[in-house]
C-alpha distance (Angstrom), angle and dihedral (degrees) to the residues before:
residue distance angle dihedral
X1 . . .
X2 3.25 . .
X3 4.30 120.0 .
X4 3.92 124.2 -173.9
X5 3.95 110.8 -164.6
X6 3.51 118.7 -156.9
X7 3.61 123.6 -158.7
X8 4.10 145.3 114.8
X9 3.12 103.8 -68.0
X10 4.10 156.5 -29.0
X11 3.71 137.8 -77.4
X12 2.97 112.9 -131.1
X13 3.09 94.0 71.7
X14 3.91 111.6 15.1
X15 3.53 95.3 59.5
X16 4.47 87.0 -165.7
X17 3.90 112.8 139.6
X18 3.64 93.2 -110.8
X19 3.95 86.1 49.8
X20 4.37 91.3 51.6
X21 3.72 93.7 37.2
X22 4.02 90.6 63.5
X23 3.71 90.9 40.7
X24 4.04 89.7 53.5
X25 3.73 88.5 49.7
X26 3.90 92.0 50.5
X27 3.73 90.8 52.7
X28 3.83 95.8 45.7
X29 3.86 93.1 56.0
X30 3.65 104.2 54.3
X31 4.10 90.4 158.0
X32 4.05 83.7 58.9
X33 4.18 127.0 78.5
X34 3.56 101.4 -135.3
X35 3.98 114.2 -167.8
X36 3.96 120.3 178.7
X37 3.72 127.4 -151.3
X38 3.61 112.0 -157.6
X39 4.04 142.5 141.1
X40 3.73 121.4 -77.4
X41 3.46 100.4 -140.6
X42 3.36 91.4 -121.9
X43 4.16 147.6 42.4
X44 3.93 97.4 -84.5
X45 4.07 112.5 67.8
X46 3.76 122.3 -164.0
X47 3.75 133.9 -173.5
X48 3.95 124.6 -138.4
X49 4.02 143.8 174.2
X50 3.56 113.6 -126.4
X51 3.92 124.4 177.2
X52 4.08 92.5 -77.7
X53 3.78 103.8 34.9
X54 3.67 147.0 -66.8
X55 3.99 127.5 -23.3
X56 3.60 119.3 -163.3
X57 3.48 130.7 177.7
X58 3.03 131.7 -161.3
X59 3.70 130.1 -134.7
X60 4.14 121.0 -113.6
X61 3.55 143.7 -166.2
X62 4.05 87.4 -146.4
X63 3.72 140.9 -85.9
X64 3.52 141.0 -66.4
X65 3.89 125.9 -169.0
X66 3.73 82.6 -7.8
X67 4.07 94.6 -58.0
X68 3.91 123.1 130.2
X69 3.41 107.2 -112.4
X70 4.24 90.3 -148.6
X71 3.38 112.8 147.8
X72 4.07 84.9 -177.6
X73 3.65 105.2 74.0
X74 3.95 101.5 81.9
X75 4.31 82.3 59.7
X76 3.79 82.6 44.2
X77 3.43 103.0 54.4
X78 3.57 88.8 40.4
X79 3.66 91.2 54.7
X80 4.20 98.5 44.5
X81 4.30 122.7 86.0
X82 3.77 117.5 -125.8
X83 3.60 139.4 164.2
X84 3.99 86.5 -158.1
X85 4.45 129.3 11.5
X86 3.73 101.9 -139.3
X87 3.87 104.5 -164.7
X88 3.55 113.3 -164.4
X89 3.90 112.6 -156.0
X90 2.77 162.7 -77.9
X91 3.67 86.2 10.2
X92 3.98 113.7 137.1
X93 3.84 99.5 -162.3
X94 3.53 90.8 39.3
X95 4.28 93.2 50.5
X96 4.24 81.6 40.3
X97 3.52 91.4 55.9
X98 3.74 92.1 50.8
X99 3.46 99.5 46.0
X100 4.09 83.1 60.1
X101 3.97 109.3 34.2
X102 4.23 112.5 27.2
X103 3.74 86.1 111.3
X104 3.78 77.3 -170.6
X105 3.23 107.8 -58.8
X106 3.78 115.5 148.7
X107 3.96 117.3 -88.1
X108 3.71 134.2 -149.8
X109 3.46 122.6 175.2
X110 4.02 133.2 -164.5
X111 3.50 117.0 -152.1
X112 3.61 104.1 -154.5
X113 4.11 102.8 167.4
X114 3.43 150.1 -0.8
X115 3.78 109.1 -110.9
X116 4.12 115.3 -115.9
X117 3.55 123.7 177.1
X118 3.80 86.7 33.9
X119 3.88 92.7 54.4
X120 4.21 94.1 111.6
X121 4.04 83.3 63.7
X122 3.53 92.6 52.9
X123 4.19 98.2 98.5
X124 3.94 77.9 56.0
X125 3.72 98.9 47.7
X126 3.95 103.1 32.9
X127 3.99 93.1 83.1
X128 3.99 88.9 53.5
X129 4.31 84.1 50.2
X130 3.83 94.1 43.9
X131 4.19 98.5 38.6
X132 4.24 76.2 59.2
X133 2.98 106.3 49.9
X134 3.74 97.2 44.7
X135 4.06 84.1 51.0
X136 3.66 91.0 53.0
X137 3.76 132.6 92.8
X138 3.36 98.0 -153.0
X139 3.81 138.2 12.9
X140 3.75 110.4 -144.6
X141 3.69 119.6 -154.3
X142 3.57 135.3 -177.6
X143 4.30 100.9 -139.7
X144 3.72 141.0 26.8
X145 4.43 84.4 -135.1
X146 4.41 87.9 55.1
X147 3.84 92.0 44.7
X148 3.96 87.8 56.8
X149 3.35 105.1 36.7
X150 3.53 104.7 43.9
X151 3.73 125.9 114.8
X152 4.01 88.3 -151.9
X153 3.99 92.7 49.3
X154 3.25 100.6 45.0
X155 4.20 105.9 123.5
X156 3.54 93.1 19.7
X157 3.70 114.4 82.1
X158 3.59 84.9 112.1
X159 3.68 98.8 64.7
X160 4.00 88.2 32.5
X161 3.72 121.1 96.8
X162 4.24 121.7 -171.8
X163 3.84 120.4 -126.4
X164 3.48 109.8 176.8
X165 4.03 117.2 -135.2
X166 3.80 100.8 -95.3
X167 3.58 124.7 -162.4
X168 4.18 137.1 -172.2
X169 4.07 98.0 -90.0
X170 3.91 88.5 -179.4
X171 3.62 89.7 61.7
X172 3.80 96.5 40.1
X173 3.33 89.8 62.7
X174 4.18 124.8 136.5
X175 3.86 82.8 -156.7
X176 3.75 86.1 78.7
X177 3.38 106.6 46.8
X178 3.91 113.2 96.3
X179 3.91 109.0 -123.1
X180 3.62 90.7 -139.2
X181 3.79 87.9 62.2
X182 3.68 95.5 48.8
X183 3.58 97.5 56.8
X184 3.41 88.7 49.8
X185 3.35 88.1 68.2
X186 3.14 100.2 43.7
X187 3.86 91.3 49.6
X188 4.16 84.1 60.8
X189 3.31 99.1 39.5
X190 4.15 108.1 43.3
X191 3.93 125.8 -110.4
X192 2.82 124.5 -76.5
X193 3.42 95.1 43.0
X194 4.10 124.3 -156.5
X195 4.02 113.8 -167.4
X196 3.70 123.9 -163.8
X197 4.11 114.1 -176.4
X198 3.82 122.3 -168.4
X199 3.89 145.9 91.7
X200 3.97 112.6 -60.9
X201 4.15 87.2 -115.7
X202 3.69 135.0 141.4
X203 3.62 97.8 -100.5
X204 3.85 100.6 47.0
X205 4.13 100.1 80.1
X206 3.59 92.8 -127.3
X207 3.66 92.9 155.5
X208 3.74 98.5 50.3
X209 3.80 84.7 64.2
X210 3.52 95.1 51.5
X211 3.82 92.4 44.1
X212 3.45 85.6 50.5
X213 3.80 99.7 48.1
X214 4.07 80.9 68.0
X215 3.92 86.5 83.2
X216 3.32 100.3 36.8
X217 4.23 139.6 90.3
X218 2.99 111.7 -144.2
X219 3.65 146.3 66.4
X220 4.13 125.0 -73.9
X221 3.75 130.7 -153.7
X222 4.13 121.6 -176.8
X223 3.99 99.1 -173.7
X224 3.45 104.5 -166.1
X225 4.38 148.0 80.2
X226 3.58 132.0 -132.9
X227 4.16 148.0 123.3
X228 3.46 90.4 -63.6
X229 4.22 99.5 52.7
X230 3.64 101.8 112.0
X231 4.23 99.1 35.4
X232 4.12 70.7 60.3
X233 3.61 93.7 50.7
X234 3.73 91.1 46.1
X235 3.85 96.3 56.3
X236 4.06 89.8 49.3
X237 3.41 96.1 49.0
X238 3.94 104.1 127.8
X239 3.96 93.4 21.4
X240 3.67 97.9 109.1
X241 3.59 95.0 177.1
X242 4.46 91.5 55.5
X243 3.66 104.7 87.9
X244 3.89 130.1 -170.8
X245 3.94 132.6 -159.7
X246 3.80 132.5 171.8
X247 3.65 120.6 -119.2
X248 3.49 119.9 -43.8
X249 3.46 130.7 -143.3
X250 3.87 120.8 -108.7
X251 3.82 97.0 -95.7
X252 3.74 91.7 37.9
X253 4.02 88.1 56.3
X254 3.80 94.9 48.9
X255 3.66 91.6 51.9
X256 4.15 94.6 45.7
X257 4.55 86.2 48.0
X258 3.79 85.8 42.7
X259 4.38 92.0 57.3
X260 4.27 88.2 37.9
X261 4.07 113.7 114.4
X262 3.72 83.7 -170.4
X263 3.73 138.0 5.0
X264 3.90 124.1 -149.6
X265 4.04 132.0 -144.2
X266 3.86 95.8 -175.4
X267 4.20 93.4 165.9
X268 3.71 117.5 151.2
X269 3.93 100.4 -163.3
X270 3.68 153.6 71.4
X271 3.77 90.4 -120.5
X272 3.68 85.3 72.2
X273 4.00 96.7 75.2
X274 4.19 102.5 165.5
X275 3.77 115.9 -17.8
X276 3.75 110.8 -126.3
X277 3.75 85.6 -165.6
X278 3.71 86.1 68.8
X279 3.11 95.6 59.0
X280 3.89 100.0 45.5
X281 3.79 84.7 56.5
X282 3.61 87.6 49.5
X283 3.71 100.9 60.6
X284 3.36 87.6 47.0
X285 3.88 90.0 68.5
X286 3.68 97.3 -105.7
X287 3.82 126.0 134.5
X288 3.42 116.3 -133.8
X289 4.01 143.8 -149.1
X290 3.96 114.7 -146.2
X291 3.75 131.0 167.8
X292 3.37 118.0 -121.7
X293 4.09 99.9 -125.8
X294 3.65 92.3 169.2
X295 4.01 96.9 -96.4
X296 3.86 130.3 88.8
X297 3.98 94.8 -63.8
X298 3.95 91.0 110.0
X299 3.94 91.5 43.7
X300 3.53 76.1 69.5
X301 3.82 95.4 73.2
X302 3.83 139.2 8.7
X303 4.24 106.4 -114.1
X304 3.39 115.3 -123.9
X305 4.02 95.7 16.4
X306 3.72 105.9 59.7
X307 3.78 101.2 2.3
X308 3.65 151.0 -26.1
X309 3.70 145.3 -85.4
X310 3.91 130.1 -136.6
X311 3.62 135.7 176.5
X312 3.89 111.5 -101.1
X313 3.99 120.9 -106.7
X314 3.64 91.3 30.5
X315 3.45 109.2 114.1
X316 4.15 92.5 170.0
X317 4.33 81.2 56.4
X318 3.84 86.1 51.6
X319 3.62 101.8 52.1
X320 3.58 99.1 40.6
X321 4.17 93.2 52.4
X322 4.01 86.5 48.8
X323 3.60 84.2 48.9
X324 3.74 88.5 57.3
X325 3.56 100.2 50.6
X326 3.87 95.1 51.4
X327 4.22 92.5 37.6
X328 4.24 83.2 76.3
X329 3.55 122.6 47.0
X330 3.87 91.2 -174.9
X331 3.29 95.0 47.5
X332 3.88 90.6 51.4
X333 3.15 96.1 53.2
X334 3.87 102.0 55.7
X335 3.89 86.7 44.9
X336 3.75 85.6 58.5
X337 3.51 86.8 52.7
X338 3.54 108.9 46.7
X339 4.14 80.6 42.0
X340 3.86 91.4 70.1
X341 3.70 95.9 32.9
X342 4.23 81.1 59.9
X343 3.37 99.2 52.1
X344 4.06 93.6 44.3
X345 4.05 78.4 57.3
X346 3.79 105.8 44.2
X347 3.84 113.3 11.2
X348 4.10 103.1 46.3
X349 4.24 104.1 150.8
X350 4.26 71.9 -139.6
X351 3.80 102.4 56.3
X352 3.78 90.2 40.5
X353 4.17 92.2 52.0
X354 3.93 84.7 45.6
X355 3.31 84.5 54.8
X356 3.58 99.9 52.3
X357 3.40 100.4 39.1
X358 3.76 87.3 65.7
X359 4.02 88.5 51.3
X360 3.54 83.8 55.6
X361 3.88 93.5 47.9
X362 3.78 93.1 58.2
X363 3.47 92.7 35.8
X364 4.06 90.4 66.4
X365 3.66 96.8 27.8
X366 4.26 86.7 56.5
């Protein structure tokens, strides 16, 4: 079989959820050509064949409110082979470029998030959002909570089908992370240790982390880089013990989750749907605090057992559930536990491409 995924861009090297979830599911379906069609980031586009298929991207004249402007991917799409279009949304050039060039080829579509910043366009874009999903098969989501509580979903359970976010539980593993180099980080960081991993944006809660690091003792580390890096830097200035790194690569990442007492999901926004971070912290035995934003975020853990929920925007919330999770050691302990036991269960990268595969199956076969 033969899948083409469409969506904004590539990891490597956008490292974006969106970007890592398509790269998992390329990995865990090595009997499947997976090709991507994404932006280049720039005005030249290129084509190349990596170990699971094709990548082509496509030429832009730049972005705006974080869309490709690409005026290439209709001819693209038109151009490409493929047993089955995944479109990966929201993604205007991609849902553009399907409304114009199918040629009746089966669809599925993901729905990862509901757009934010963007929302005053949203008379403009919702024809492009509902013209897909009525062309679709199937309408993959990643939670139970997004399906029914999305604006975009709402009347289409029936046609909707959820694939929990799945992620490589061999490789996030604690077992293979070398003690030595955990402590290390730990030594540089401060103990306890609180991780938050994500792109310095808007919708991420960034600074209700830091605000909340004011009331807390221990050590913080925001692993990430974006637009809003130095307003970041600004509002930590004088906290010695909140710390700040760029992306990391995927060994360096495992090691920083793997010396974490607790990890954070502080996000204040729809556009936040799950939180794949959260899970990736979660295999690697660490509880975890998340807001509850009205999305997928606490699908991502099971309150009470392997972390906690808080109301977002309130930093006072924050700190005092972080507080929690250090205060007991014991208790810590058998919530990271039962948090890598849960993930095992629910968020395999296998199960999920097992899943898909059989979206794909129908999706041909129909």
């Amino acid at each position: 079989m033969r899948v083409l995924h469409i969506l904004k861009d590539i990891y490597p090297p956008v490292a974006a959820g969106i970007e890592t979830h398509v790269d998992t599911i390329r990995r865990s379906m090595p009997d499947v050509t997976s090709d991507l069609l994404a932006g280049a980031r720039s005005m030249r586009g290129s084509t190349r064949t990596g170990p699971f298929g094709s990548e082509t991207r496509v030429g832009e004249l730049g972005r705006l409110l974080s869309v490709p402007l690409a005026p290439g991917f209709p001819v693209q799409l038109a151009r490409l082979p493929a047993d089955v279009v995944h479109l990966h949304m929201p993604n205007p050039p991609g849902e553009a470029a399907v409304l114009t060039s199918l040629r009746g080829r089966p669809l599925v579509v993901s729905y990862h998030a509901d757009i934010g910043r963007q929302a005053p366009l949203l008379p403009l874009y919702r024809p492009l959002i509902r013209h897909c999903m009525n062309r679709a098969s199937t309408i993959v989501v990643g939670s139970e909570r997004f399906l029914e509580t999305s604006p975009q979903l709402a009347g289409r359970a029936g046609k909707a089908e959820v694939v929990p976010y799945g992620i490589d539980v061999e490789w996030f593993d604690p077992q293979h992370v070398d003690p030595a180099e955990r402590e290390a980080v730990r030594r540089r960081y401060g103990t306890p240790l609180i991780v938050a991993v994500g792109r310095l944006v808007y919708y991420k809660g960034f600074e209700h982390l830091i605000d909340a690091a004011r009331d807390l003792d221990a050590g913080v580390l925001i692993v990430g880089e974006g637009k809003l890096e130095s307003e970041l830097h600004e509002r930590a200035a004088g906290m010695s013990h909140v710390n700040f790194t760029s992306r990391l690569s995927e060994t360096e990442l495992r090691t920083v989750l793997a010396a974490a007492d607790c990890f954070v999901l502080p996000s204040t926004g729809r556009t936040e749907s799950f939180g794949l971070a959260t899970i990736e912290a979660q295999a690697m035995g660490v509880p975890a605090v998340v807001t509850d934003i009205g999305t997928g975020t606490i699908d991502a853990i099971e309150d009470g057992a392997t972390g906690l929920v808080v109301p977002p925007a309130d930093h006072r919330a924050l700190a005092s559930a972080i507080r929690t999770v250090l205060a007991d050691e014991v208790r810590r302990q058998e919530m990271a536990a039962a948090a890598r036991r849960r993930v095992i269960e629910r968020h395999s990268a296998k199960v999920m491409a097992e899943r898909l595969l059989s979206v794909y199956r129908r999706a041909t076969e129909a």
